[in-house]
N, C-alpha and C positions, 0 to 999 in steps of 0.2 A: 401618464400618457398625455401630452398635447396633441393640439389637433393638428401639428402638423404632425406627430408620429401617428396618429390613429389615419389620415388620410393615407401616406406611406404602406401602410397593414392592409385598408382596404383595398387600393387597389392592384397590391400586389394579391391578394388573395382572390379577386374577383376579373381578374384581366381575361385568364382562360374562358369564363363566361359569359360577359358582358365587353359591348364592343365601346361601349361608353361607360368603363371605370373610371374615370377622374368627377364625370359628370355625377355618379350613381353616389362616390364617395361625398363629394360635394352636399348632394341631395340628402344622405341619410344622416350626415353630420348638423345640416339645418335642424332636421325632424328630430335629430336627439335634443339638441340645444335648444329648439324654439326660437331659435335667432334664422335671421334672414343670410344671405348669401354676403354680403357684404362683410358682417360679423366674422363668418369663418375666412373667408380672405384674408383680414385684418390680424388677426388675434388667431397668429397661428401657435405662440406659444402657451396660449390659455390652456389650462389645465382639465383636465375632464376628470369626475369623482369616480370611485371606483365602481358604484351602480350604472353611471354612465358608461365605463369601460365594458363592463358585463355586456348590457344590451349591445352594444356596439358590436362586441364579437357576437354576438347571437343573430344580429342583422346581417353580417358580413356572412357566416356561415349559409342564412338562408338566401342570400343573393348568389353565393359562388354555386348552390343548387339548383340555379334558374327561376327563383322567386323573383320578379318581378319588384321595384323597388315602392310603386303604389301600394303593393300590397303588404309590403312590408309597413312604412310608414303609415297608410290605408288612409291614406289622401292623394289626389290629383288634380291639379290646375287645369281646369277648361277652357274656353272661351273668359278668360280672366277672373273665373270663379275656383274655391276650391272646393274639390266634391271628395266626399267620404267614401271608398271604392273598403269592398272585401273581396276574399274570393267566388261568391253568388254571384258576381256582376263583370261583365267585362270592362278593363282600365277605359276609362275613356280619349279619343284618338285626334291626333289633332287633325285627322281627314275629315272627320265628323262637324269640324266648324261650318262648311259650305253647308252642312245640310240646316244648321242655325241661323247660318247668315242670312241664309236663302228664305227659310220661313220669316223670318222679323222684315222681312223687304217685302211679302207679299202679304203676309195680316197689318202690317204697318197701313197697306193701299185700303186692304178691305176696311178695315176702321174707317179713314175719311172717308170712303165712297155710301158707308153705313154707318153716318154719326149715329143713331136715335137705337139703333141696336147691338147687344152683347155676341158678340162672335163664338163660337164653341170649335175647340181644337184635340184630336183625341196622339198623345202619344203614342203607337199600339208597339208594341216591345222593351218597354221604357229603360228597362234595367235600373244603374243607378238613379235617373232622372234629369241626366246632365242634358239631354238635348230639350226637352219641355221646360225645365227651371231656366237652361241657359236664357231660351226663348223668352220664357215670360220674364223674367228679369230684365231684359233689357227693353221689353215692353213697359213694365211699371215705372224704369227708370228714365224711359222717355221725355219730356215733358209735354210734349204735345198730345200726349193720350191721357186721360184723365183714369184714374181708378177704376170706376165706374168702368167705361168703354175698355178696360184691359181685355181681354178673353176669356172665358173660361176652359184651364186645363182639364182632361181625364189621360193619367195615367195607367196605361193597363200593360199587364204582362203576366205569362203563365208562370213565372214564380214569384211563390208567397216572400220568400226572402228575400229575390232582387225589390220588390216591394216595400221592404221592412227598410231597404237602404236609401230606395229615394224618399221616402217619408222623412227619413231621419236627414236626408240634405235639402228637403224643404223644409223642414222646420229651423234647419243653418242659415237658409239664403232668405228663407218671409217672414214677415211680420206675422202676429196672430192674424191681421184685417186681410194681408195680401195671402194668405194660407187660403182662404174661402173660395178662394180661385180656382180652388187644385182636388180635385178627388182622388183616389186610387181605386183600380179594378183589378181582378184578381182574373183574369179570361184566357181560355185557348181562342187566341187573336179575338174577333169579335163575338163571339160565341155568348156571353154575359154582356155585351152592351147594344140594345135595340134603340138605338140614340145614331142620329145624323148629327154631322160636326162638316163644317165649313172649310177647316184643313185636316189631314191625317199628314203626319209625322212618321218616319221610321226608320229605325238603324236596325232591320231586322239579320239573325242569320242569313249569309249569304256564300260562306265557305263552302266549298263543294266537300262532298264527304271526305273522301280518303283524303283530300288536304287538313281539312279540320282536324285529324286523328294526329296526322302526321306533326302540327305544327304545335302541340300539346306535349312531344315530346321535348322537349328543352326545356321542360318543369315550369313555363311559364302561371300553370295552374288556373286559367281561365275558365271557366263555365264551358262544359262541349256543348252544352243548350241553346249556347247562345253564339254559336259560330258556325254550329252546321246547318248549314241552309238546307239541305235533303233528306229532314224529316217529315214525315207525311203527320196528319190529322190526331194521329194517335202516340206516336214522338217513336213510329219504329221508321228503319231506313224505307225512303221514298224509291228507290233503284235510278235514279236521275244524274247523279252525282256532277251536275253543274252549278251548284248551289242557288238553285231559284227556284226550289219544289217550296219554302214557306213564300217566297215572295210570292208566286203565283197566287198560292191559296189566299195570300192578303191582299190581295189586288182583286180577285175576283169576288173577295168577302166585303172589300171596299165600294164595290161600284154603290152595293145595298144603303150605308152607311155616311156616304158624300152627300150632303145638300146641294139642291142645283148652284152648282157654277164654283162647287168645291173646288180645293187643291188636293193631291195624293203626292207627297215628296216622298221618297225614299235613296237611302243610301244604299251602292251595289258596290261590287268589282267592278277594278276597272276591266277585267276580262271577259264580263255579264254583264256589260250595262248595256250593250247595243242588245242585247239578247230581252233584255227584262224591258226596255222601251221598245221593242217590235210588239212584246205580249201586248204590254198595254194599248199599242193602237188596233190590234186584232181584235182586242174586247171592246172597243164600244169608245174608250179614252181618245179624248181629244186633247190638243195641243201640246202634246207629247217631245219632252225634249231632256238634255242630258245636259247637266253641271259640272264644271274641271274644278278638282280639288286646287290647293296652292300649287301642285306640284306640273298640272296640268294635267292629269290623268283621269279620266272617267269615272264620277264618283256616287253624283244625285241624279235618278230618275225622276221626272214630274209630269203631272197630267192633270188638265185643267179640265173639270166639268167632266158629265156623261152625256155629250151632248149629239154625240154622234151616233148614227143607227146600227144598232147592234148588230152582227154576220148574222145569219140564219143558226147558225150552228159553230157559237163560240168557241176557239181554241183551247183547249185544257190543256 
């Protein structure tokens, strides 16, 4: 089989499920090969061994099921990094850039405005780790910041195995000296961390329930933990189903946890984000404003400091 019949196979076989077979074929042909995109392009008569052919069909099978092809291949390019995705973790999205881009522009300032001290930044949902490494990655890479002055990360999230995953794509992306950066916490939201951080970070659940349920049927196989926004405290349903019952509780868990003149970014819907930037200004949050993804759509909530006096009797 060459890879020009093994593309032919995929995505005659995965067309019914995937709206982007040429692309998917493409993709899983890289990942069997190890060669880059160009390679398969070029070299469509190149011959694949017969072990190659096996997984090949065993990849094509679990794609035409609605496996997801990160998961398949159990890597995903980020913000120009690749990160190692299973199923514990959700793939990472490229909406999620704004919410990277947006953090490295505003620890960028705090750095110069605070040469002489170390900044502290808490990821609270980390999953694989792709928005805190993206971050600090391109923080290390800067030249303008020196080692020293980088930030120091805490990654936290209530599972133990999305955990195991960003460990394992920061020991991909850092050095042993730039690892010292990075902790990992194991918390229902901040519950295990009594530490003030300067920015909080978040791509928490934010699917409203009965969509989360619903969007899970196309075998994409994503973590429900980490998409339904309307679990309460104890991870049974909140009765909310507009997916902002965890933002809420991490926002209001947040105000305790921001150093004066902190940042809180998070990533929403775009059909919750004027919703989850009203909560914030009802609690106490000041400068409160909303991020457009590339697409233009409503993506990062943020809120600068607790600087403003809190209602008598804050919104829950």
């Amino acid at each position: 089989m060459t890879i020009q019949d093994a593309k032919k196979i995929i995505v005659e076989k995965i067309k019914v499920s995937s709206q982007s077979a040429a692309l998917d074929a493409d993709v899983l042909l890289q990942a069997l090969l190890g060669k880059d995109k160009t390679f398969v392009l070029m070299n469509r008569d190149y011959d694949l061994a017969p072990d190659q052919e096996e997984r090949l069909l065993e990849w094509t099978a679990a794609r035409a099921k609605g496996l997801p092809v990160a998961y398949i291949t159990g890597q995903k390019e980020f913000y120009g990094l690749n990160f190692y995705v299973d199923k514990s973790v959700l793939i990472p999205k490229p909406d999620t850039e704004i919410l990277v881009a947006r953090a490295i522009e505003i620890l960028a300032d705090k750095i110069y405005l605070h040469p002489n001290s170390v900044l502290s930044v808490c990821d609270m949902c980390s999953g694989s780790g792709c928005v805190a490494l993206s971050v600090l990655r391109s923080l290390i890479d800067d030249e303008r910041v020196p080692l020293e002055q980088v930030p120091k990360f805490t990654l936290a999230d209530i599972s133990a195995a999305a955990l195991d995953v960003s460990q394992k794509n920061a020991r991909a992306l850092l050095s042993p000296d730039e690892l010292q950066k990075v902790r990992f916490v194991q918390s229902n939201l901040f519950d295990a961390l009594p530490l003030k951080f300067d920015a909080i970070l978040s791509n928490p659940p934010y699917i409203p329930h009965n969509q989360a349920r619903s969007l899970l049927a196309d075998g994409r196989s994503e973590p429900l933990l980490a998409l339904d926004g309307d679990i309460n405290e104890v991870g049974d349903f909140s009765g909310t189903n507009d997916g902002l019952e965890v933002f809420r509780r991490l926002a209001l868990e947040a105000r305790g946890h921001l150093a004066p003149g902190g940042e809180l970014l998070c990533e929403t819907g775009e059909y919750n984000a004027d919703a989850a930037a009203d909560f914030l200004r009802s609690n106490g949050f000041s400068d409160v404003g909303i991020e457009l993804d590339l697409e233009g759509q409503k993506r990062v909530v943020r809120a600068n400091g607790l600087i403003k006096r809190l209602p008598r009797q804050a919104r829950q």
